[in-house]
C-alpha positions as CSV (number, residue, x, y, z in Angstrom):
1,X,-11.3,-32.2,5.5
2,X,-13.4,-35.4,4.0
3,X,-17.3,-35.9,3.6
4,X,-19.4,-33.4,1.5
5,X,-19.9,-29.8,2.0
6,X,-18.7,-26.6,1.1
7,X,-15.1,-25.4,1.9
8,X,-14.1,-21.5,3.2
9,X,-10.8,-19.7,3.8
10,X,-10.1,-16.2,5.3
11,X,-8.5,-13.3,3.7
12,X,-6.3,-10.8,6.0
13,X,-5.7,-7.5,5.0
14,X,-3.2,-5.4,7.4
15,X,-3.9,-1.4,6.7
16,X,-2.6,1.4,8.5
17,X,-5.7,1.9,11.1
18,X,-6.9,-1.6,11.3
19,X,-7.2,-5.5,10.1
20,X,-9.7,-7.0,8.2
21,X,-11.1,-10.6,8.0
22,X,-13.2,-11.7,5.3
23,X,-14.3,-15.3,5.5
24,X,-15.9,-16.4,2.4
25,X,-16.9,-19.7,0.3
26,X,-14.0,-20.7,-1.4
27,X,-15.3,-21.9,-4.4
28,X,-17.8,-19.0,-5.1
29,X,-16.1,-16.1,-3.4
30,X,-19.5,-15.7,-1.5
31,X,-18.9,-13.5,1.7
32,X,-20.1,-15.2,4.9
33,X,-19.0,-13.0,7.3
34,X,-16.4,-9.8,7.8
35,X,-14.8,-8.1,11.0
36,X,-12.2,-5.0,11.9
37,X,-9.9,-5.0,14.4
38,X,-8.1,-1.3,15.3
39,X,-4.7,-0.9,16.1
40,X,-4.5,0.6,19.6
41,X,-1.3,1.8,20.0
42,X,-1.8,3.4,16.8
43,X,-5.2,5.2,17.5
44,X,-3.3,7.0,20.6
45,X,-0.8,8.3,18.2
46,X,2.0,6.8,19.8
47,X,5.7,6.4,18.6
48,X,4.4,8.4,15.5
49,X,5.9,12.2,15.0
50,X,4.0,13.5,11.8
51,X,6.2,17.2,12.0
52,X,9.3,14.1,10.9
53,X,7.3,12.2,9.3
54,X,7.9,9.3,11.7
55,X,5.0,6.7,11.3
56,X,6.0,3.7,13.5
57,X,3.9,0.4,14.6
58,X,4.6,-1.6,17.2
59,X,4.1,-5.3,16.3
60,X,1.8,-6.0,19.3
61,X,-0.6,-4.0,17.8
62,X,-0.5,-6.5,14.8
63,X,-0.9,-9.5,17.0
64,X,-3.9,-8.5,19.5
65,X,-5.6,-7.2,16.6
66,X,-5.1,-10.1,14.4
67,X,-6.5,-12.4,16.9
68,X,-9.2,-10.4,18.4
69,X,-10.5,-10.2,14.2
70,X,-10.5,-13.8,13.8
71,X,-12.4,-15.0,16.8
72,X,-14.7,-11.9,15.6
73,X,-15.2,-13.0,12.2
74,X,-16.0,-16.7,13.5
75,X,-18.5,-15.8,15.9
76,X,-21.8,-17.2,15.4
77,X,-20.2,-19.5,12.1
78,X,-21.6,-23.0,12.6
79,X,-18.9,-25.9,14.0
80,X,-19.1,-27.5,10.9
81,X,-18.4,-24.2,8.1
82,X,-15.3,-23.6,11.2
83,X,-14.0,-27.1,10.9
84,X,-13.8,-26.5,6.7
85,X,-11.9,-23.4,6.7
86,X,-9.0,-24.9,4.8
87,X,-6.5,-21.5,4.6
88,X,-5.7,-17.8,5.1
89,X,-3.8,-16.1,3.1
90,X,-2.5,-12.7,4.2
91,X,-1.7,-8.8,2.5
92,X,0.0,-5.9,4.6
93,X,0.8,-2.5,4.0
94,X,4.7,-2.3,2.2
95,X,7.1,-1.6,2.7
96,X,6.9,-2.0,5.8
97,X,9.8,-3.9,7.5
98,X,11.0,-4.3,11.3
99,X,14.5,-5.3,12.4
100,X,14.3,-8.8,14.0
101,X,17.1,-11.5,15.9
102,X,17.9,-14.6,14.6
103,X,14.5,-17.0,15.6
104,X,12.5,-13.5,13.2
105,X,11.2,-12.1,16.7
106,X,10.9,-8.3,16.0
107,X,12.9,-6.4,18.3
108,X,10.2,-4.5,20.1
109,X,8.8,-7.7,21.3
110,X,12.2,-8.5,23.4
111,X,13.3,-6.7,26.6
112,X,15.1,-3.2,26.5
113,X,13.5,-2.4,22.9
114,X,9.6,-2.8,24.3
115,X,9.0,1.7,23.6
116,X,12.2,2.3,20.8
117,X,9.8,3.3,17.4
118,X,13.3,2.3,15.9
119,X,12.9,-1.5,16.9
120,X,9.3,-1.1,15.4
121,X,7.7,-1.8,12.0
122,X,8.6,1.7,10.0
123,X,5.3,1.8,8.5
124,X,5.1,2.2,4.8
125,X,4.5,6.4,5.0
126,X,7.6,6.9,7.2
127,X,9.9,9.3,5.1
128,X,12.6,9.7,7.3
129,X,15.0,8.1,5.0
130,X,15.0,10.7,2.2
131,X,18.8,10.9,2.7
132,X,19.6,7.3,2.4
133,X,17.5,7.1,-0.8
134,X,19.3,9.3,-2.6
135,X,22.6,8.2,-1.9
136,X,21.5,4.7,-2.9
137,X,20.1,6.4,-6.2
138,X,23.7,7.8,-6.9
139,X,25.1,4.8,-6.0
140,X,22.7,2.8,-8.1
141,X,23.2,5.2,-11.1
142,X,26.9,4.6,-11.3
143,X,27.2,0.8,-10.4
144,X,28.4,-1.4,-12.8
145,X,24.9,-2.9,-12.2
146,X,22.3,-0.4,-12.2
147,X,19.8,-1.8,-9.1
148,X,16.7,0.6,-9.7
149,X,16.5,-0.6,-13.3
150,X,13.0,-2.8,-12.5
151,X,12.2,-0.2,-9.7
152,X,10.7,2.4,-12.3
153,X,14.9,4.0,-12.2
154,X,14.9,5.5,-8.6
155,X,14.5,4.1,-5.1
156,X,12.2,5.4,-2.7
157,X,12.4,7.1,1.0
158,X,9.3,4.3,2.0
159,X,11.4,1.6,0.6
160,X,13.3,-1.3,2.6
161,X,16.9,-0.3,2.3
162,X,16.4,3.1,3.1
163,X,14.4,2.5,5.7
164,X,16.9,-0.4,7.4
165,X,19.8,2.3,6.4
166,X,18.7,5.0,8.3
167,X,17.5,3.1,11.4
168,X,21.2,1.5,12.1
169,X,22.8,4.6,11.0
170,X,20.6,6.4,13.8
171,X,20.5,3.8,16.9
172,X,23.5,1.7,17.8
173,X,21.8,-0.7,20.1
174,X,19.2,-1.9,17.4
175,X,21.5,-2.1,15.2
176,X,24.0,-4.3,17.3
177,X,21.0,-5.9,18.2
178,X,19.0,-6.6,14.3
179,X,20.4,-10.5,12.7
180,X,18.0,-9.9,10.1
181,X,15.1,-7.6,8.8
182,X,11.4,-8.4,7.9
183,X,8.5,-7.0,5.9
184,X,5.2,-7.1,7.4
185,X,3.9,-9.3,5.0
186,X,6.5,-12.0,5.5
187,X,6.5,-11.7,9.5
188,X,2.6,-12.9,9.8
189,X,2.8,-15.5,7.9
190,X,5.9,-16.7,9.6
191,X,4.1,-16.0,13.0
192,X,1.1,-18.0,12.5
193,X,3.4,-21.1,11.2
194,X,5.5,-20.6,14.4
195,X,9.1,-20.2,12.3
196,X,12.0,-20.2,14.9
197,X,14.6,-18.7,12.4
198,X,14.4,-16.0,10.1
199,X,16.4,-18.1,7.5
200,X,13.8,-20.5,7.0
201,X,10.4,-18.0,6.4
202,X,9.0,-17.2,3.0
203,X,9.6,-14.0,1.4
204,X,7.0,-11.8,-0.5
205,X,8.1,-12.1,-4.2
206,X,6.0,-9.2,-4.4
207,X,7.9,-7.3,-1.6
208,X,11.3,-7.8,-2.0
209,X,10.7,-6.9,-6.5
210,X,9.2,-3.9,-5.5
211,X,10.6,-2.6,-2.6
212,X,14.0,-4.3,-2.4
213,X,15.7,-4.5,-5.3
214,X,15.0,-8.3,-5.9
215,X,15.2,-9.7,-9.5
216,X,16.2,-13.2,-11.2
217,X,18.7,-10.9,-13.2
218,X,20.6,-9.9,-10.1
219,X,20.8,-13.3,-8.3
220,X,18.4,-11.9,-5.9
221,X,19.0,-8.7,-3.9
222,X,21.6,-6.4,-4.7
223,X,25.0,-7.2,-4.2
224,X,26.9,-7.5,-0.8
225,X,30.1,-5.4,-3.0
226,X,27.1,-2.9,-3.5
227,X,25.9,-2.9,0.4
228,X,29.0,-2.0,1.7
229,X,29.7,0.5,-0.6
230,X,26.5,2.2,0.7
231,X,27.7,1.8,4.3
232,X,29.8,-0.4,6.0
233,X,27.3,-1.3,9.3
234,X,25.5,-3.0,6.1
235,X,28.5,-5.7,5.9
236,X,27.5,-9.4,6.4
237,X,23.3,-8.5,6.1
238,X,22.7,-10.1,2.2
239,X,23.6,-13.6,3.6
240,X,21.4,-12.8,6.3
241,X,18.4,-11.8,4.3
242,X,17.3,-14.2,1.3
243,X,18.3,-15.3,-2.3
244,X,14.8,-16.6,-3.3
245,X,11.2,-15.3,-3.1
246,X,7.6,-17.2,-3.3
247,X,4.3,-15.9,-5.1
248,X,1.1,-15.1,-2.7
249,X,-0.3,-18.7,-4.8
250,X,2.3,-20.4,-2.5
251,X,2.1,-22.4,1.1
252,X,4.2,-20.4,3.7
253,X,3.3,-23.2,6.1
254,X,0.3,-24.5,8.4
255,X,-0.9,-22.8,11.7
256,X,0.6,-23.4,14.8
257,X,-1.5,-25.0,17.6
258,X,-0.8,-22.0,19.8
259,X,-2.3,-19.9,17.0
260,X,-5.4,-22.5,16.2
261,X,-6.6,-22.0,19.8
262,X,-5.8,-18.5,20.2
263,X,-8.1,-18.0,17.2
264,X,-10.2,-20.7,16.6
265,X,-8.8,-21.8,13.3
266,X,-8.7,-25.4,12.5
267,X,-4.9,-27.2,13.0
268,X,-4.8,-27.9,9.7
269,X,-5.1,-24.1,7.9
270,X,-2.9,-23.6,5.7
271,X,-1.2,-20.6,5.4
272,X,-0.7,-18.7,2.4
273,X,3.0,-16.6,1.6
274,X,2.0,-12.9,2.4
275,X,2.2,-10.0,-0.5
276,X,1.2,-6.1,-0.4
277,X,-2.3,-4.9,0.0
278,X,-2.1,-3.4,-2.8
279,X,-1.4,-6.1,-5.4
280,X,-3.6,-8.5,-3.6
281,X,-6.8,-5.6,-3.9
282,X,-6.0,-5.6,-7.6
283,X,-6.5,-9.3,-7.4
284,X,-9.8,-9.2,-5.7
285,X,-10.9,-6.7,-8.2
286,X,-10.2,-9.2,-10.8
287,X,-7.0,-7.3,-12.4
288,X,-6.5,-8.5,-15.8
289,X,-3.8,-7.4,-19.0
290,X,-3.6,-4.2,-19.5
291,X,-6.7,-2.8,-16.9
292,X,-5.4,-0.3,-14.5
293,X,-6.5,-0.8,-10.7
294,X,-6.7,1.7,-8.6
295,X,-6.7,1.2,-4.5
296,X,-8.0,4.7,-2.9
297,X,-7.6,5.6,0.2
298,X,-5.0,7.2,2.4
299,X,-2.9,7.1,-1.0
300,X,-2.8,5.3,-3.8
301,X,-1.6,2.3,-5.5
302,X,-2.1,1.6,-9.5
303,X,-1.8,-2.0,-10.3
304,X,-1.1,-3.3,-13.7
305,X,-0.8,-6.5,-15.0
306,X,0.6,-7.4,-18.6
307,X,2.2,-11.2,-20.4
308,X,5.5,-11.6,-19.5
309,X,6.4,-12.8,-23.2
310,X,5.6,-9.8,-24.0
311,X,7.1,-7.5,-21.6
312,X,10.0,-9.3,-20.2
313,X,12.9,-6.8,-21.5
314,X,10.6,-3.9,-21.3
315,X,11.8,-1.2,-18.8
316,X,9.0,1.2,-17.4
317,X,10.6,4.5,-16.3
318,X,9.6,6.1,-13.1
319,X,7.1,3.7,-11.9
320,X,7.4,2.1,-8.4
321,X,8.7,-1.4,-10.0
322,X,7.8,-4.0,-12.7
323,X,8.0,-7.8,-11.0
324,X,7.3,-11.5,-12.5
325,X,4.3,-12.7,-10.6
326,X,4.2,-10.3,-7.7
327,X,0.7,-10.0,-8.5
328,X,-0.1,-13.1,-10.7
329,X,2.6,-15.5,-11.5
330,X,3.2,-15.6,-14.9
331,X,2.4,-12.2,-15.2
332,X,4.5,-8.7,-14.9
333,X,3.3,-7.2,-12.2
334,X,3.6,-2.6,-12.7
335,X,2.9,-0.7,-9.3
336,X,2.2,3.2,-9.4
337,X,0.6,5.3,-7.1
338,X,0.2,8.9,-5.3
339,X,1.8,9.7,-1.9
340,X,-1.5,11.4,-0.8
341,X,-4.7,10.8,-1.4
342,X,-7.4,10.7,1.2
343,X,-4.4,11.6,3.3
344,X,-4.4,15.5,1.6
345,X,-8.2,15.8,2.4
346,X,-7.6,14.9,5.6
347,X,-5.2,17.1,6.1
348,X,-7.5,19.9,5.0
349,X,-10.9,19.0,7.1
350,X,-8.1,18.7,10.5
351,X,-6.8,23.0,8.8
352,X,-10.5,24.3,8.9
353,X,-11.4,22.6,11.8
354,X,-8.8,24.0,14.2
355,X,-11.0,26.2,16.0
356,X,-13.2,23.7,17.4
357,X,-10.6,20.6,17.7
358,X,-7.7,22.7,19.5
359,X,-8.8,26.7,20.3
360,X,-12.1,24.4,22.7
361,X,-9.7,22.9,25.0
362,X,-11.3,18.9,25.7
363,X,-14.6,19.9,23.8
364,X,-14.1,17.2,21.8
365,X,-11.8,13.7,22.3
366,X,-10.1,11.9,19.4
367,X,-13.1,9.7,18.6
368,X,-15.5,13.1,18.2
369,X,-12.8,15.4,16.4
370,X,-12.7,12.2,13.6
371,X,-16.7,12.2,13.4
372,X,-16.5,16.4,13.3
373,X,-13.4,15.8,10.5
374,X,-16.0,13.3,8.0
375,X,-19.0,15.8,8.6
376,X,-16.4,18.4,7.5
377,X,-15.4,16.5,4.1
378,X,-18.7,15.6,3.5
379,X,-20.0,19.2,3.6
380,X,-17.3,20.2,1.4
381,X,-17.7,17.2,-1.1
382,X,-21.2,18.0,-1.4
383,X,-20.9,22.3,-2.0
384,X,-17.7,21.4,-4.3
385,X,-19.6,19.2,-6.2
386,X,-22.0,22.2,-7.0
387,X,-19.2,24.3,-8.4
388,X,-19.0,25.4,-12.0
389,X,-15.3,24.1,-13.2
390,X,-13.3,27.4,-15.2
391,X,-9.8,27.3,-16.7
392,X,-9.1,30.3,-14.4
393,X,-10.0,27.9,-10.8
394,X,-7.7,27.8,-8.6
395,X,-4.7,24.7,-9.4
396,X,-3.1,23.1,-6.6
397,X,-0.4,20.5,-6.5
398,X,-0.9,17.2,-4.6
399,X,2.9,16.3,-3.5
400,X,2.0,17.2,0.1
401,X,3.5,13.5,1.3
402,X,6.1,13.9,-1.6
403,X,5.4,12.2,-5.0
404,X,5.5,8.8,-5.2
405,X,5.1,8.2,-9.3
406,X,6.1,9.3,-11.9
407,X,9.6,9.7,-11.2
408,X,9.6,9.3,-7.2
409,X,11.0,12.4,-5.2
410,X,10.0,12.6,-1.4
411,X,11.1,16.0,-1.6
412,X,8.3,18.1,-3.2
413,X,5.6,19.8,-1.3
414,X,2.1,20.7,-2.1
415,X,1.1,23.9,-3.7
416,X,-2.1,26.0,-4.4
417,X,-2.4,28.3,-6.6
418,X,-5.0,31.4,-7.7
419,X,-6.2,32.0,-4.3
420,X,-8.4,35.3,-4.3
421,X,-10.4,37.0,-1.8
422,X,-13.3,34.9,-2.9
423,X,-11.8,32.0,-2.4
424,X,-13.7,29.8,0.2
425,X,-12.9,26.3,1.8
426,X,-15.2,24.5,-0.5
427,X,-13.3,26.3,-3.6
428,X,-9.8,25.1,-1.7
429,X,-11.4,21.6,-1.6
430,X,-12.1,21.2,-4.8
431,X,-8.4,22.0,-6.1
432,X,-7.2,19.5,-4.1
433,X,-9.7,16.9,-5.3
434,X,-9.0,18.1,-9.1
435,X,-5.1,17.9,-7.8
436,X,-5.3,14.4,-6.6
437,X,-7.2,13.7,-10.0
438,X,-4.1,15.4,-11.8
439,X,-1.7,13.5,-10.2
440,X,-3.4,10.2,-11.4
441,X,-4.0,11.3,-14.8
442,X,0.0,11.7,-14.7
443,X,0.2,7.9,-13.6
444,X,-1.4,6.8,-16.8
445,X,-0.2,9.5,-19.1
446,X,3.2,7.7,-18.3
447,X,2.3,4.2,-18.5
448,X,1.1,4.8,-22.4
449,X,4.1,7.5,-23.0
450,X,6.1,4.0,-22.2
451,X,4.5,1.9,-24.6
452,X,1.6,-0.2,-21.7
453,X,-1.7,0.8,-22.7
454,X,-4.6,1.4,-20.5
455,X,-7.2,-0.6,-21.5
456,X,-9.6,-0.6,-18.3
457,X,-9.8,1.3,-14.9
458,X,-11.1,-0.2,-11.7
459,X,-11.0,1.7,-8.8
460,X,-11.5,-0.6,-5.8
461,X,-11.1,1.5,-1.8
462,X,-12.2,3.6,0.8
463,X,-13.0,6.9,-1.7
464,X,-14.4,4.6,-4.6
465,X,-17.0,3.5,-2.3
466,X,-17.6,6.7,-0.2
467,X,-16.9,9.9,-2.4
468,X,-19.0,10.1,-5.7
469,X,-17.7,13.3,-5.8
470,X,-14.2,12.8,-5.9
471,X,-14.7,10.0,-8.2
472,X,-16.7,11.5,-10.6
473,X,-13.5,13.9,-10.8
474,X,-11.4,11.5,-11.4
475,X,-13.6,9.8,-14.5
476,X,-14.0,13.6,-16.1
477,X,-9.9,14.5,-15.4
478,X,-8.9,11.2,-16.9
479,X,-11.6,10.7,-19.8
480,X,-12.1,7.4,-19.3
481,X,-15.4,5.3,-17.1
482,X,-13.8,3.9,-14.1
483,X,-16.1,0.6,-12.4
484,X,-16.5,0.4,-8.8
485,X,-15.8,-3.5,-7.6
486,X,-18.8,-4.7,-5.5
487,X,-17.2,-5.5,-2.5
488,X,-15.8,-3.3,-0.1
489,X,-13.2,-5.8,0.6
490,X,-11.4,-6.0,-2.3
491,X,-7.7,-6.5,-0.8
492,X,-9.2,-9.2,1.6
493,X,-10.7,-10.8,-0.8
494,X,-8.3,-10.9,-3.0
495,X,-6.1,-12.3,-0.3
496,X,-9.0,-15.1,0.1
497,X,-8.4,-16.2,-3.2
498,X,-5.0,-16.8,-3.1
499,X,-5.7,-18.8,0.0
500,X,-8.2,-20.9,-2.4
501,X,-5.2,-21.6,-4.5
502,X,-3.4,-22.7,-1.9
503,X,-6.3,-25.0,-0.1
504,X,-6.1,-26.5,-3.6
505,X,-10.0,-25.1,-4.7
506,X,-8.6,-23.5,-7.8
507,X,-5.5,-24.3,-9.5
508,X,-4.2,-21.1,-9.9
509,X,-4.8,-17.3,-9.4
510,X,-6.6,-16.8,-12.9
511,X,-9.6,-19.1,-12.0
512,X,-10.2,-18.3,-8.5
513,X,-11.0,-14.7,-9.8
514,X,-13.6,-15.7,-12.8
515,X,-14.8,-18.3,-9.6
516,X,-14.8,-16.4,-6.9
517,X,-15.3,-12.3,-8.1
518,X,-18.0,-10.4,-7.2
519,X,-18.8,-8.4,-9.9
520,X,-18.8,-4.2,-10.4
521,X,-21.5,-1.9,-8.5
522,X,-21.2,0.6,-11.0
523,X,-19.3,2.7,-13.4
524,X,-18.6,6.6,-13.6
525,X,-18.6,8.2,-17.0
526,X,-16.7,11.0,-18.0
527,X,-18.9,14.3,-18.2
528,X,-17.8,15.9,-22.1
529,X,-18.8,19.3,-20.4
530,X,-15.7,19.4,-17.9
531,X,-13.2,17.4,-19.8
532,X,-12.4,20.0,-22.0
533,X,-12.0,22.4,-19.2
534,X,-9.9,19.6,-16.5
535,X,-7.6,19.2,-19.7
536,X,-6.6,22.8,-19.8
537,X,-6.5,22.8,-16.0
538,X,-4.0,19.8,-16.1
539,X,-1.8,21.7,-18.2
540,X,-1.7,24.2,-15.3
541,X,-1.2,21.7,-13.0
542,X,2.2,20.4,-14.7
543,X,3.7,23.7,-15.2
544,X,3.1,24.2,-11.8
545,X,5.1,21.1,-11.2
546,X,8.1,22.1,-13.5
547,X,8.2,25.8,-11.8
548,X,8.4,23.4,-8.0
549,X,10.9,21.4,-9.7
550,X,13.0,24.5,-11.1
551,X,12.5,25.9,-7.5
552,X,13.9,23.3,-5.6
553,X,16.9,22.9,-8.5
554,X,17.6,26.6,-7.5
555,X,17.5,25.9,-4.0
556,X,19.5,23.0,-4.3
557,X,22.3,24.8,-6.1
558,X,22.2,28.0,-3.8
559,X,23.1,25.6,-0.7
């Protein structure tokens, strides 16, 4: 890439409907051009079972929509800006992983496992492995080396290891069939540099810290003595996984001529080692020490950053991990969230609007019932914003998806209390907005109670850029201002930047953000008039989650 002129770089970001591309100058961050890409297979509903809470992907759903987005965000870019796109860095959703033979070819990609969801990416909502996290929790606990110790204390049904556990516990022929597993995040990258065996690809520092057990302290994952005390059909897979991890500011690798023509890329883009979406949207909201990001949308993920020298002995219980540099090396990285976010008020639009989506017959396809379900949440943002707020409203609980942090237990439901005969659907909404709210205020309530302050919130997402309702909530439950990020591409951005560091624009992390960030839109402020009431409401709101807890104790022991 010689002779003068500016130099770009693409950031993918992998959610659970779609991809995104963001192409954008990589020395300023200045967006030149964006694109979507759905996931077909997905948006059909297939090899999903929500009543389980089976949430499968099938990996040529990744692929087609990965290449139709790049040729999309390219068209109309001049030859010459093309030719000077220099890397692409990529995030995913995680943890997300997919069992895979020995070249990293996911199984549903080979003959005989083309339809089996169990030979698919288990997307990162899939709690079907409740039972495999808790024996690897009482396993954990009374190890000689505790494994949860930098994954806030407990492991998680949406983790890797319960996950892989439960699929080869539950289908013989993949599990014959699996030499190795993947996350998401690893297997694009690997894809795009054309890797031919699974022992040679990158791995996520970010993914395996937080979702497998990975730490320096360890030697890398947990033991294979530990494995096969979980489960024998685990015997023989630790040699087949990894020992060492690579930050998203390293090169996995440059694209593949297949992959350059099949896009449009130039042969020599570099590609960037993958991480979540997540960490890389607290990136591209410019995440510092000690400011708390938060990426809404489905759920929730709260990113934290603090100095290593600082932190490095410092155990955080009940979060969902602490890792060196899985967000910026150097740095620990902290990882919270909520199970259900704009997933619970979804949920509730899809309740009230029964009658019309399923008692009409084919009134409405899938494409109108989702424009009916918005028009339905934004008529009840805009009536629950109008309600007075009263110590005696009705409290609900937001653990409809299980709770995720503090203190992870896939286990607990949702709850609403107070309910009266006056009680309408905007009244209903509105507890589950002030839940949602709760359930964050419990997030950093926990971070201080364990000695990391809260400096700064940024709420970067879907709902920060569409619900001023729900965020000014959140601002008067939490008493704090939160700022909105500019772009509404915050995790593809972010990924862009890394992909600067790796062209070579920016030597690390730390200066492609003060180069390439955007800036804030705005900022919500706390209203004094409803703080006072939200904090006896969130008192409410955590005896109701003691009595749910006490419940579930009792049930547990009546068994």
């Amino acid at each position: 890439m010689s002779g003068s002129g500016e130099n770009y770089v693409i950031g993918l970001d992998f959610g659970t409907d779609s991809v995104r591309a963001l192409l954008v100058n990589a020395a300023t961050g200045s967006e030149i051009n964006g694109a979507t890409a759905y996931y077909r297979r997905w948006a059909d509903g297939l090899y999903c079972d929500s009543a389980r809470s089976q949430f499968r992907q099938h990996p040529l759903d990744y692929i087609e929509a990965m290449e139709a987005v790049i040729q999309e965000v390219l068209i109309g870019i001049s030859e010459d800006v093309v030719a000077r796109i220099g890397a692409l860095s990529v995030d995913t959703t995680g943890s997300t992983p997919v069992a895979v033979n020995r070249q990293g070819t996911p199984l549903a990609l080979l003959p005989g496992f083309g339809d089996n969801p169990n030979a698919m990416f288990v997307l990162w909502k899939d709690h079907t492995a409740i039972a495999e996290a808790e024996e690897i929790n009482r396993l954990a606990h009374r190890w000689k080396t505790d494994y949860t110790l930098y994954s806030g204390g407990s492991y998680s049904s949406e983790w890797f290891w319960a996950k892989m556990l439960h699929i080869i516990r539950n289908d013989h022929t993949v599990a014959e069939s699996a030499y190795s597993w993947l996350e998401h995040c690893d297997w694009i990258p690997a894809l795009l540099c054309g890797a031919t065996d699974v022992s040679s690809i990158k791995r996520s520092r970010c993914a395996a810290g937080h979702k497998a057990m990975w730490h320096a302290e360890f030697g890398g994952l947990p033991s294979q003595d530990f494995l096969m005390a979980l489960d024998s059909r685990l015997g023989g897979i630790r040699e087949r996984l990894y020992d060492q991890t690579h930050t998203a500011a390293e090169v996995a690798g440059t694209i593949t001529p297949e992959w350059a023509n099949r896009t449009g890329l130039p042969r020599h883009t570099k590609i960037g080692v993958g991480a979540l979406d997540a960490h890389m949207g607290a990136v591209g909201a410019t995440i510092r020490p000690y400011t708390l990001v938060k990426v809404i949308g489905t759920s929730t993920c709260d990113m934290l950053v603090a100095p290593m020298e600082q932190h490095r002995n410092h155990l955080i219980s009940g979060i969902c991990g602490q890792v060196d540099g899985s967000i910026i090396p150097g740095m620990l990285g902290m990882e919270a969230g909520q199970s259900a976010f704009g997933d619970l008020y979804q949920w509730f639009a899809r309740f009230v609007s029964y009658p019309m989506t399923s008692l009409l017959g084919n009134t409405f396809n899938r494409h109108e019932q989702q424009i009916l379900i918005n028009r339905i949440l934004a008529g009840l943002s805009r009536e629950a914003a109008e309600l007075p707020v009263a110590v005696t409203d009705e409290v609900a609980l937001d653990w409809v998806n299980g709770r995720r942090t503090p203190d992870v237990d896939p286990t607990l439901t949702g709850w609403i209390t107070g309910i009266r005969l006056g009680t309408d659907a905007p009244r209903l909404f509105k507890a589950l907005v002030e839940a949602t709210a709760f359930g964050s205020k419990a997030i950093v309530d926990r971070f201080e109670a364990e000695g990391i302050p809260v400096r700064e919130i940024i709420a970067t997402g879907g709902i920060s850029k569409k619900s001023p309702y729900v965020m000014q909530v959140l601002a008067d439950v939490l008493d704090r201002p939160i700022k909105t990020v500019k772009t509404e591409q915050a995790c593809a951005l972010g990924a862009a930047m890394c992909a600067a560091v790796v062209m070579g624009t920016h030597p690390d992390i730390g200066q492609a953000q003060r180069a390439m960030s955007p800036g804030f839109e705005g900022e919500y402020r706390p209203d004094p008039r409803r703080v006072a009431v939200y904090s006896q409401l969130y008192r409410r709101y955590q005896q109701l989650g003691e009595l749910q807890a006490a419940s579930t104790l009792y049930n547990e022991q009546q068994k």
